[in-house]
PQR file with spaces between the fields and no chain letter, atoms N, CA, C, O and H, PARSE charges and radii, in Angstrom:
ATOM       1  N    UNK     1      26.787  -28.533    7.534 -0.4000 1.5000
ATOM       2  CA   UNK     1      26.880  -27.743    6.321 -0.0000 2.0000
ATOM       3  C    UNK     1      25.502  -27.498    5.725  0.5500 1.7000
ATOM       4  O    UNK     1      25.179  -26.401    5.269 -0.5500 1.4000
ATOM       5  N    UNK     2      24.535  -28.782    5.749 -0.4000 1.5000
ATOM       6  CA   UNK     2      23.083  -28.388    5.095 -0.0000 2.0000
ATOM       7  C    UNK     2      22.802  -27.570    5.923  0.5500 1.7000
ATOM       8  O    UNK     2      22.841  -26.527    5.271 -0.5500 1.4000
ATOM       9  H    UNK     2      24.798  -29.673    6.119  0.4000 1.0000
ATOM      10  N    UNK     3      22.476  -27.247    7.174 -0.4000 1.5000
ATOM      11  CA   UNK     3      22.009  -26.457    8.339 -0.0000 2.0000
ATOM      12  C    UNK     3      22.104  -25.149    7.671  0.5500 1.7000
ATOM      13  O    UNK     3      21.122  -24.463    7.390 -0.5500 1.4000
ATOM      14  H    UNK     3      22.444  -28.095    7.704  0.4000 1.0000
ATOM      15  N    UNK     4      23.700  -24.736    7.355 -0.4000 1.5000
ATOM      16  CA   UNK     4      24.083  -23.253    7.419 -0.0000 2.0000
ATOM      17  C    UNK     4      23.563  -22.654    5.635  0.5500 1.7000
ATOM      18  O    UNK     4      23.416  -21.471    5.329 -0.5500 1.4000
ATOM      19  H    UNK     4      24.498  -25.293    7.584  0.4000 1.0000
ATOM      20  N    UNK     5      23.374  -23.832    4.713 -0.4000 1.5000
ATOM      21  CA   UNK     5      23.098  -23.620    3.609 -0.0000 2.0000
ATOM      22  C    UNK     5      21.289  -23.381    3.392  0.5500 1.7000
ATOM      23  O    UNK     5      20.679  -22.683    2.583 -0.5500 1.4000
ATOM      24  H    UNK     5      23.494  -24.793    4.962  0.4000 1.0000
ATOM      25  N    UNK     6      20.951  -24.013    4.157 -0.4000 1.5000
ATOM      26  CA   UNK     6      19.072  -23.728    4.921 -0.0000 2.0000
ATOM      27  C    UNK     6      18.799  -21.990    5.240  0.5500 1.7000
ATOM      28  O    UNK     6      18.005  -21.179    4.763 -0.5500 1.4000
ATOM      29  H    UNK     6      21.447  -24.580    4.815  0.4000 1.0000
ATOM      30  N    UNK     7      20.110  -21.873    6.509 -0.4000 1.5000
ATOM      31  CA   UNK     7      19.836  -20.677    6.901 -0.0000 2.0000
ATOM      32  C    UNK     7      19.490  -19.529    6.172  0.5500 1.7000
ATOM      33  O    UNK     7      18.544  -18.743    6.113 -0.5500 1.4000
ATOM      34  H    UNK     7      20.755  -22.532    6.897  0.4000 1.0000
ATOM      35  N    UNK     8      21.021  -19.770    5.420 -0.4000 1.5000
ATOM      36  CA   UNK     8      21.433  -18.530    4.157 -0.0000 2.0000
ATOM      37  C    UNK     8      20.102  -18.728    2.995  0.5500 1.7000
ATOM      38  O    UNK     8      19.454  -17.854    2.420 -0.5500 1.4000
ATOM      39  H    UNK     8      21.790  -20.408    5.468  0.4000 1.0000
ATOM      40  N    UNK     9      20.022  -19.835    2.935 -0.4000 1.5000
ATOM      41  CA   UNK     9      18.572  -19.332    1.874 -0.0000 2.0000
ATOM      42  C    UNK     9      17.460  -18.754    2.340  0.5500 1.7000
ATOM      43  O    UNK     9      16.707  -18.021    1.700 -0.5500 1.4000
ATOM      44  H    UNK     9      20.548  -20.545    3.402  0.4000 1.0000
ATOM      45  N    UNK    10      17.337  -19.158    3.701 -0.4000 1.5000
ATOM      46  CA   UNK    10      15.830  -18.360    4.331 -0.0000 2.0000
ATOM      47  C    UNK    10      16.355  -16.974    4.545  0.5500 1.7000
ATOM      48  O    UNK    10      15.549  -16.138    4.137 -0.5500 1.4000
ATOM      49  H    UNK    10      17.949  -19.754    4.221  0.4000 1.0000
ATOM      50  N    UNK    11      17.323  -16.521    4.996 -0.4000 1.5000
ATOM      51  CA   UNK    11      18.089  -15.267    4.754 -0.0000 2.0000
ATOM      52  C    UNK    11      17.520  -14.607    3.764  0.5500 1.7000
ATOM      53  O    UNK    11      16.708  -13.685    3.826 -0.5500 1.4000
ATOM      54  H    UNK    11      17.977  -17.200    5.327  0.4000 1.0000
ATOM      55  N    UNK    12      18.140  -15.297    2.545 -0.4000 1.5000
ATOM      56  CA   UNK    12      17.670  -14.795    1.233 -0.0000 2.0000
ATOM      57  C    UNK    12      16.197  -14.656    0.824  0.5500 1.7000
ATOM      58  O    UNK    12      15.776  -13.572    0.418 -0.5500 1.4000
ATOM      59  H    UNK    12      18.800  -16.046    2.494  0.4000 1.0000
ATOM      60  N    UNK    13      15.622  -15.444    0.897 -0.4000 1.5000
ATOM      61  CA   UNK    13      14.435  -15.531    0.808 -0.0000 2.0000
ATOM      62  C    UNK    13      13.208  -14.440    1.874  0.5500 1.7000
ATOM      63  O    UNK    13      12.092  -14.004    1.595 -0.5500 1.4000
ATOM      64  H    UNK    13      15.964  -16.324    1.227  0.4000 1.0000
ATOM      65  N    UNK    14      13.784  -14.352    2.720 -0.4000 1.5000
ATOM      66  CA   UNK    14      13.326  -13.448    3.796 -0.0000 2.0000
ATOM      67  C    UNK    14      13.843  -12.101    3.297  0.5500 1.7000
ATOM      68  O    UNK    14      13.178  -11.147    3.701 -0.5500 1.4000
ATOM      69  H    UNK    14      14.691  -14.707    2.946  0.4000 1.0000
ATOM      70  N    UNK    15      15.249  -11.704    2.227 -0.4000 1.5000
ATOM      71  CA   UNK    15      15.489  -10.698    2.380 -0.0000 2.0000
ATOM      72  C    UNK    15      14.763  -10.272    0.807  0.5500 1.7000
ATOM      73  O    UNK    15      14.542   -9.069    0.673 -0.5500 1.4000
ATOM      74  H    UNK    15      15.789  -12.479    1.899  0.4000 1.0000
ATOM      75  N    UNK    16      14.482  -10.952   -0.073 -0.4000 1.5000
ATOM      76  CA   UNK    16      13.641  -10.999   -1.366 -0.0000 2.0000
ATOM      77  C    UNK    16      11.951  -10.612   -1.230  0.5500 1.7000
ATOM      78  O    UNK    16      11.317   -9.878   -1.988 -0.5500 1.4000
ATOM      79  H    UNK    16      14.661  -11.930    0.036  0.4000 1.0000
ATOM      80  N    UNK    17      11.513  -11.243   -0.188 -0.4000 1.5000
ATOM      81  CA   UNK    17      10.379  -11.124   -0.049 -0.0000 2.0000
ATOM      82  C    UNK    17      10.377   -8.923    0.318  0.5500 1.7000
ATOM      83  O    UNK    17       9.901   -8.021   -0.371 -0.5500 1.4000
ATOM      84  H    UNK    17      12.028  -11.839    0.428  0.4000 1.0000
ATOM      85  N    UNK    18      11.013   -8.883    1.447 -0.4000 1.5000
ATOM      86  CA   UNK    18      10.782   -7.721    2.008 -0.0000 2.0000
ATOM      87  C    UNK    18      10.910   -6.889    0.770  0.5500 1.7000
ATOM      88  O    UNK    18      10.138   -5.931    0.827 -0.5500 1.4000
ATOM      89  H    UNK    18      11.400   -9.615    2.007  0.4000 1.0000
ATOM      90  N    UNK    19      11.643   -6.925   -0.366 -0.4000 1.5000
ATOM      91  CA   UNK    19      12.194   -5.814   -1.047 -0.0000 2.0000
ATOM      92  C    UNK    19      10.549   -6.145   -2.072  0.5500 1.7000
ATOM      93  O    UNK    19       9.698   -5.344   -2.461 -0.5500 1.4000
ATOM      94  H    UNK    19      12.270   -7.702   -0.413  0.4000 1.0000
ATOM      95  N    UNK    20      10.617   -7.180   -2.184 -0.4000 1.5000
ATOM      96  CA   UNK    20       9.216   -7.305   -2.888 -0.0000 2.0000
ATOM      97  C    UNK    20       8.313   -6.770   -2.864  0.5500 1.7000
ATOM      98  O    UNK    20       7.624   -6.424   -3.824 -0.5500 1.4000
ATOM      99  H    UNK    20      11.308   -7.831   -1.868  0.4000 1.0000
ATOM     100  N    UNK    21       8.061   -6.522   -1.275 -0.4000 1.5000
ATOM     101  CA   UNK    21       6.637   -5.729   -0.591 -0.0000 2.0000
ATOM     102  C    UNK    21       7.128   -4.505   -0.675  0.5500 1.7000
ATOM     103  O    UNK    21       6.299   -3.667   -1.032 -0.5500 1.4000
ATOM     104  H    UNK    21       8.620   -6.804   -0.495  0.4000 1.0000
ATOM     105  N    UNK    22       8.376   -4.053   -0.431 -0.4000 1.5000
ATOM     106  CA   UNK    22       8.573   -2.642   -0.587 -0.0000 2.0000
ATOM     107  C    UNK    22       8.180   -2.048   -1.706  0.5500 1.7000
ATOM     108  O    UNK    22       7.660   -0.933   -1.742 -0.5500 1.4000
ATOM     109  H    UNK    22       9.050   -4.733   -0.141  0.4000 1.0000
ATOM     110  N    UNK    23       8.481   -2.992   -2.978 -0.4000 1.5000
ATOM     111  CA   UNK    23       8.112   -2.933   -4.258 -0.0000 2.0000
ATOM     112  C    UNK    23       6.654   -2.752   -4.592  0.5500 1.7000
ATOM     113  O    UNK    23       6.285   -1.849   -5.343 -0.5500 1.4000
ATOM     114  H    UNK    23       8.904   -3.898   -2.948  0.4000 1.0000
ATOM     115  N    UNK    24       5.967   -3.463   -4.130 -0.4000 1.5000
ATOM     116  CA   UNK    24       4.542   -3.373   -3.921 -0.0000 2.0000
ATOM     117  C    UNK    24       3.677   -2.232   -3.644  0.5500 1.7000
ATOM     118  O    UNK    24       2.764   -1.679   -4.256 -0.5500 1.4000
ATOM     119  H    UNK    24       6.266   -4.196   -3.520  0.4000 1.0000
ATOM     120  N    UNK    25       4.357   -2.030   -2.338 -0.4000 1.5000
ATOM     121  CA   UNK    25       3.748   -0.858   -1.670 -0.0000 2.0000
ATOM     122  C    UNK    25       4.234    0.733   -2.322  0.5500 1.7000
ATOM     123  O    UNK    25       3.502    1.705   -2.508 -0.5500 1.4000
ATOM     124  H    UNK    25       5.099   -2.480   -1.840  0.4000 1.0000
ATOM     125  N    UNK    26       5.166    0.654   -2.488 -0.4000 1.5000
ATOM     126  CA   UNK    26       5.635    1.736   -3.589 -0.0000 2.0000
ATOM     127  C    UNK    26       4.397    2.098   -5.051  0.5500 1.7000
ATOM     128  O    UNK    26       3.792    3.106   -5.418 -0.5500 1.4000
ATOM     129  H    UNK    26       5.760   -0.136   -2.337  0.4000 1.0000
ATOM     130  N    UNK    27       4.473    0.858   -5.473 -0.4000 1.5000
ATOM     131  CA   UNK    27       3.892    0.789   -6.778 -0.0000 2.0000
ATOM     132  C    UNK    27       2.233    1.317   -6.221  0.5500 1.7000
ATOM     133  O    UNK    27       2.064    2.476   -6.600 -0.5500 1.4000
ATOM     134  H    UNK    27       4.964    0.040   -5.175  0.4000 1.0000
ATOM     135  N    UNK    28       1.289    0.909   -5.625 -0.4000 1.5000
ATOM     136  CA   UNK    28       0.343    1.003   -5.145 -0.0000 2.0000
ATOM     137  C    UNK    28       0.390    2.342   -4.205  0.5500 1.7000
ATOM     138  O    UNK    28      -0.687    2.935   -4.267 -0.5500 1.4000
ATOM     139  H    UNK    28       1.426   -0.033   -5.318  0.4000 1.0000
ATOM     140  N    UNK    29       1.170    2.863   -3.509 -0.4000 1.5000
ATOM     141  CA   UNK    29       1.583    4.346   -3.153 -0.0000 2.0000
ATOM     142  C    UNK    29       1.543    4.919   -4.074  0.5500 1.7000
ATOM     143  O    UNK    29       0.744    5.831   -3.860 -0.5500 1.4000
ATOM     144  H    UNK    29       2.045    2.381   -3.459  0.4000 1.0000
ATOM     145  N    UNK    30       2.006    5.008   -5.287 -0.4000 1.5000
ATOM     146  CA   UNK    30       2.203    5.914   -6.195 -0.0000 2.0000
ATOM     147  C    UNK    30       0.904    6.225   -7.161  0.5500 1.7000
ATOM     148  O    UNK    30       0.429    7.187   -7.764 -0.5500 1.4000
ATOM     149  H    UNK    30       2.655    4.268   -5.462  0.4000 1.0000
ATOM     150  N    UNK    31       0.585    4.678   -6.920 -0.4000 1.5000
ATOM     151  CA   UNK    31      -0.939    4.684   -7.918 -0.0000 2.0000
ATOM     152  C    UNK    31      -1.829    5.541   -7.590  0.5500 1.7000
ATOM     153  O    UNK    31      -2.368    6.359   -8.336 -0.5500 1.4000
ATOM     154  H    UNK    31       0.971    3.897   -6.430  0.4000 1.0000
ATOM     155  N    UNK    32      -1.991    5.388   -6.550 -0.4000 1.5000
ATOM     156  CA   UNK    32      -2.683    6.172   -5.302 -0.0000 2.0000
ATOM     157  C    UNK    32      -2.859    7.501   -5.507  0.5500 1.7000
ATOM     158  O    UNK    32      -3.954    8.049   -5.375 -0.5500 1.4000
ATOM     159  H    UNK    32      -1.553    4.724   -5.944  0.4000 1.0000
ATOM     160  N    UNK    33      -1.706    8.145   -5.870 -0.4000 1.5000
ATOM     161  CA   UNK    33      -1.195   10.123   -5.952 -0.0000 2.0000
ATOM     162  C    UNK    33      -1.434    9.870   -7.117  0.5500 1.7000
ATOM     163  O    UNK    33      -2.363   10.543   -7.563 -0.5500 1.4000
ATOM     164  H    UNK    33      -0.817    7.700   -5.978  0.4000 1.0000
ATOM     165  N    UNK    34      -0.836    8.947   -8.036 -0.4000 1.5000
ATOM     166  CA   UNK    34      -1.484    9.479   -9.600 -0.0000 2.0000
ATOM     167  C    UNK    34      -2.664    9.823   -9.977  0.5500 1.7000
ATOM     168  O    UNK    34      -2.941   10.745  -10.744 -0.5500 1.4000
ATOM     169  H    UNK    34      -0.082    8.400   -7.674  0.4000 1.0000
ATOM     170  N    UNK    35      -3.568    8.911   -9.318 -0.4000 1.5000
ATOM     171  CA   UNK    35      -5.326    8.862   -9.452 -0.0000 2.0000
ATOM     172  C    UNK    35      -6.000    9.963   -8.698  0.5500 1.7000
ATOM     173  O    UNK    35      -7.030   10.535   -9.054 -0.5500 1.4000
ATOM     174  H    UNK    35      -3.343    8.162   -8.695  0.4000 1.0000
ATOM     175  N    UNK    36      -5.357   10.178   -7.701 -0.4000 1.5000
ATOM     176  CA   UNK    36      -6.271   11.534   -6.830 -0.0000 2.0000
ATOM     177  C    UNK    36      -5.331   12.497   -7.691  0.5500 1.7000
ATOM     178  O    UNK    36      -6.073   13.293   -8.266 -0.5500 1.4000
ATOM     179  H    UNK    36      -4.520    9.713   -7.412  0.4000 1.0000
ATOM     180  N    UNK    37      -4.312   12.684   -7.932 -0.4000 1.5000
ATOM     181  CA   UNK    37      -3.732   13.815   -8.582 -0.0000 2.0000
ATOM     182  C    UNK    37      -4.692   14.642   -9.892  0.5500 1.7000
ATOM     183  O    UNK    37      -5.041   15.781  -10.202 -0.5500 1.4000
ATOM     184  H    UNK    37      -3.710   12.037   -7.464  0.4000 1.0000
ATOM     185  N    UNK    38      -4.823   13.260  -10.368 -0.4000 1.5000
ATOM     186  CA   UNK    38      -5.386   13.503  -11.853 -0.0000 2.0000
ATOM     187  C    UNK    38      -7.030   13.762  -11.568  0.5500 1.7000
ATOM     188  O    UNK    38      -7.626   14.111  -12.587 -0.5500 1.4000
ATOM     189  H    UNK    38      -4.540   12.335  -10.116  0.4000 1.0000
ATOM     190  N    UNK    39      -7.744   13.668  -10.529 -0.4000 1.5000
ATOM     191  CA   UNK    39      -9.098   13.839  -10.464 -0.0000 2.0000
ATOM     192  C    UNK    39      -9.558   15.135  -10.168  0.5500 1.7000
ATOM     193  O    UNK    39      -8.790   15.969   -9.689 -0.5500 1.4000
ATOM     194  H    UNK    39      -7.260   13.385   -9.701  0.4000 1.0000
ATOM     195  N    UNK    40     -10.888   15.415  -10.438 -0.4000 1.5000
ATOM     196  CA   UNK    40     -11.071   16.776  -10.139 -0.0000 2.0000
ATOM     197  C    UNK    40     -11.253   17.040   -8.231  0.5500 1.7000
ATOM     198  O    UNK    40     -11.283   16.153   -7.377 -0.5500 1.4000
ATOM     199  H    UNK    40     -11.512   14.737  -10.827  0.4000 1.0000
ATOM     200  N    UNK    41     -11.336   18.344   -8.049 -0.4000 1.5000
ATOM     201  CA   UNK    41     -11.375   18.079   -6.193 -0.0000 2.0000
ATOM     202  C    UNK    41     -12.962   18.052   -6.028  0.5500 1.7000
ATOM     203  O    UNK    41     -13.013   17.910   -4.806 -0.5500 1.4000
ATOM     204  H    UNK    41     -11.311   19.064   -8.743  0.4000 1.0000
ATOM     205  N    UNK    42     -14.069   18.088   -6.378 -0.4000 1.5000
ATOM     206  CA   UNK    42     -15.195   17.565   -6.130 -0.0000 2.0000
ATOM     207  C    UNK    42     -15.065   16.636   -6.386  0.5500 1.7000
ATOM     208  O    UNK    42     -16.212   16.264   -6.134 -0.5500 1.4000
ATOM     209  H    UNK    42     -14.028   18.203   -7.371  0.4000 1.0000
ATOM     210  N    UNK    43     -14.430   15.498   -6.839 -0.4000 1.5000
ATOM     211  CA   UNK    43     -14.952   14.088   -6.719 -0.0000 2.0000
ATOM     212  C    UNK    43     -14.174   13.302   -5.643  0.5500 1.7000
ATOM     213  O    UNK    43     -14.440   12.100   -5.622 -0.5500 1.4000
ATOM     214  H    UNK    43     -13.499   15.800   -7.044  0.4000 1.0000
ATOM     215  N    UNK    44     -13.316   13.714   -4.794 -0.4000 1.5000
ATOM     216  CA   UNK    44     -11.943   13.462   -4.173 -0.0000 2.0000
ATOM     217  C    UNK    44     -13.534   14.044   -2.885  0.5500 1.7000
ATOM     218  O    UNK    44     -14.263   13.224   -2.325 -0.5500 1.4000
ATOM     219  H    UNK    44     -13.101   14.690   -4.811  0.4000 1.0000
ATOM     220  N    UNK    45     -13.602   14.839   -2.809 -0.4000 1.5000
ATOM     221  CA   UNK    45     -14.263   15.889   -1.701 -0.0000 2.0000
ATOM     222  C    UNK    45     -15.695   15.142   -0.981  0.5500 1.7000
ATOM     223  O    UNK    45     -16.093   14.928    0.164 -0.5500 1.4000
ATOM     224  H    UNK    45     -13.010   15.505   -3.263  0.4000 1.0000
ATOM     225  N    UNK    46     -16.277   14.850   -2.635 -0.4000 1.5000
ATOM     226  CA   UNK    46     -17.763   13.627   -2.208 -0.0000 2.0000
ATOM     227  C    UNK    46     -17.112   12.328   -1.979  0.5500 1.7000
ATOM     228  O    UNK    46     -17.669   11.651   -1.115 -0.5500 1.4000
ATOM     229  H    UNK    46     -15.954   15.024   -3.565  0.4000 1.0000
ATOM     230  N    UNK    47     -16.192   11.866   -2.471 -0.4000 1.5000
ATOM     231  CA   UNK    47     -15.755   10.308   -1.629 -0.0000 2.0000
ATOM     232  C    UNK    47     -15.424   10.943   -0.900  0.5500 1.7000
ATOM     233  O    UNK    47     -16.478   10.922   -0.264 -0.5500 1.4000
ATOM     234  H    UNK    47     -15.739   12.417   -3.172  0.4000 1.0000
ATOM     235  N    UNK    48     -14.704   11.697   -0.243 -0.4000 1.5000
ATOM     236  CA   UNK    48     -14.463   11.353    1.227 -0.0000 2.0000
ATOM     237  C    UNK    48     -15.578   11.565    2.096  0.5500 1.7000
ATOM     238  O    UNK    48     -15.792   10.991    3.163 -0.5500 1.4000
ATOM     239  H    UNK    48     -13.848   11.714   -0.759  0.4000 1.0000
ATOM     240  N    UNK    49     -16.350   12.548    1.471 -0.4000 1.5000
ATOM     241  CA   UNK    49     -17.612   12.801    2.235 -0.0000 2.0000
ATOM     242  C    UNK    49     -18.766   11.675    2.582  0.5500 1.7000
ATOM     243  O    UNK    49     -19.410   11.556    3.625 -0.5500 1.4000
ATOM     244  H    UNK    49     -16.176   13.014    0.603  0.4000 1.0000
ATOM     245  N    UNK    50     -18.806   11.108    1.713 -0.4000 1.5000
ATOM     246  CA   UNK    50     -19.661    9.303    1.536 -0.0000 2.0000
ATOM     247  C    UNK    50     -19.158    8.568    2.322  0.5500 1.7000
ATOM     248  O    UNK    50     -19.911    7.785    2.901 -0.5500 1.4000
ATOM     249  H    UNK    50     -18.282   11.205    0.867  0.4000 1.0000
ATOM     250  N    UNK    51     -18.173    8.552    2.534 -0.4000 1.5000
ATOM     251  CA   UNK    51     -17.392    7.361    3.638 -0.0000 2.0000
ATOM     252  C    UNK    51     -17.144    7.908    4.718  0.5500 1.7000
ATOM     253  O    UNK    51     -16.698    7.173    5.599 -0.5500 1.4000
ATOM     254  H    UNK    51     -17.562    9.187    2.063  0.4000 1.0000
ATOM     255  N    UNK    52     -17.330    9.279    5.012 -0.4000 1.5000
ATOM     256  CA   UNK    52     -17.385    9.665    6.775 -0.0000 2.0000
ATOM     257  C    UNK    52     -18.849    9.022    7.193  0.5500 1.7000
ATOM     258  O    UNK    52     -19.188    8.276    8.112 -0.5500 1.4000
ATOM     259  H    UNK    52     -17.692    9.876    4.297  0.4000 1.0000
ATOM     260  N    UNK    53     -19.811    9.864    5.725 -0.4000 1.5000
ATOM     261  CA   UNK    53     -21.397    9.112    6.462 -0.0000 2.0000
ATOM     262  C    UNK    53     -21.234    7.532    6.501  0.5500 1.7000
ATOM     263  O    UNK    53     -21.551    6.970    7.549 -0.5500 1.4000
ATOM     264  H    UNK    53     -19.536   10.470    4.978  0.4000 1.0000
ATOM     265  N    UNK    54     -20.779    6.798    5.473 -0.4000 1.5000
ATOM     266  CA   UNK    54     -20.568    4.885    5.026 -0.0000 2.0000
ATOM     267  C    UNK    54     -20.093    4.645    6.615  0.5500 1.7000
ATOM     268  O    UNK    54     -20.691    3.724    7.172 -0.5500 1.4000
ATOM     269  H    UNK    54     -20.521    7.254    4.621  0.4000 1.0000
ATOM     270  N    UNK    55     -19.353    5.172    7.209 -0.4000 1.5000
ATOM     271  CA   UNK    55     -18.473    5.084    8.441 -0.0000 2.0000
ATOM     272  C    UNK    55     -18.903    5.221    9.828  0.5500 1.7000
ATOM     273  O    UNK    55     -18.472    4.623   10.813 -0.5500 1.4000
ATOM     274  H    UNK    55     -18.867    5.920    6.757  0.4000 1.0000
ATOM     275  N    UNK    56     -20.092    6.367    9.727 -0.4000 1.5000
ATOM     276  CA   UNK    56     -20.887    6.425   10.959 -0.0000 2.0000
ATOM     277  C    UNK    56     -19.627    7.968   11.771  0.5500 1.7000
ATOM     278  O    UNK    56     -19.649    8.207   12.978 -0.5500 1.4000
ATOM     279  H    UNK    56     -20.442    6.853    8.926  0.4000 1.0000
ATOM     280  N    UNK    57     -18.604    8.838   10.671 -0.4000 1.5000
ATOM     281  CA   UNK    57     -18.396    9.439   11.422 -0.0000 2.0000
ATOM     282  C    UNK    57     -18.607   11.067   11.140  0.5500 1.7000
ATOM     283  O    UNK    57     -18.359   11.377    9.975 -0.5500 1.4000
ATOM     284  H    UNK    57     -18.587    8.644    9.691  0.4000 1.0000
ATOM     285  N    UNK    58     -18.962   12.006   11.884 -0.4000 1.5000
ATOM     286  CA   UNK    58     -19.948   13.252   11.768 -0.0000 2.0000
ATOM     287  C    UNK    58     -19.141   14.158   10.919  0.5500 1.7000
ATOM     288  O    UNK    58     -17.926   14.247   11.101 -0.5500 1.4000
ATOM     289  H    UNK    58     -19.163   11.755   12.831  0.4000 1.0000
ATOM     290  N    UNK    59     -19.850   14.941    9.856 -0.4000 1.5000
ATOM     291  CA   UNK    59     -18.490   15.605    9.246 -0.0000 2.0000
ATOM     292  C    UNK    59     -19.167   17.098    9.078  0.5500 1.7000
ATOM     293  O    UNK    59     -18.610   17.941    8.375 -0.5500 1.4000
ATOM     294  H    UNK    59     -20.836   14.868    9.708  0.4000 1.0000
ATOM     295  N    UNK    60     -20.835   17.472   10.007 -0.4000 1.5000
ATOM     296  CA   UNK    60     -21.283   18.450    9.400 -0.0000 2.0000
ATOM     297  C    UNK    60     -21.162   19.233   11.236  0.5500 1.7000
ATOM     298  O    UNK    60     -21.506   20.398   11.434 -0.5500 1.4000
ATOM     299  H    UNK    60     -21.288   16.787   10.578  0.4000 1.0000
């Protein structure tokens, strides 16, 4: 009986965690589009441009 009462909680616990991270990643997805949404497109345009050169990859 402890065995099957172990299981079902790691069950649970395994099935809490996942919704958690889904939660997470959602929240931080969204942050994401809010902040580039709201920025102007030259500043969106030079970061990305800084981190092809930061990166070593050719963008001209």
């Amino acid at each position: 009986m402890k065995t099957q009462t172990k299981a079902i909680y790691a069950a649970q616990t395994k099935i809490n965690t996942n919704i958690l991270s889904l939660i997470a990643v959602a929240f931080i997805g969204i942050g994401i589009i809010a902040v580039a949404g709201h920025v102007q497109a030259a500043t969106l345009h030079d970061a990305a441009h800084d981190m092809r050169h930061a990166t070593g990859f050719p963008c001209h």
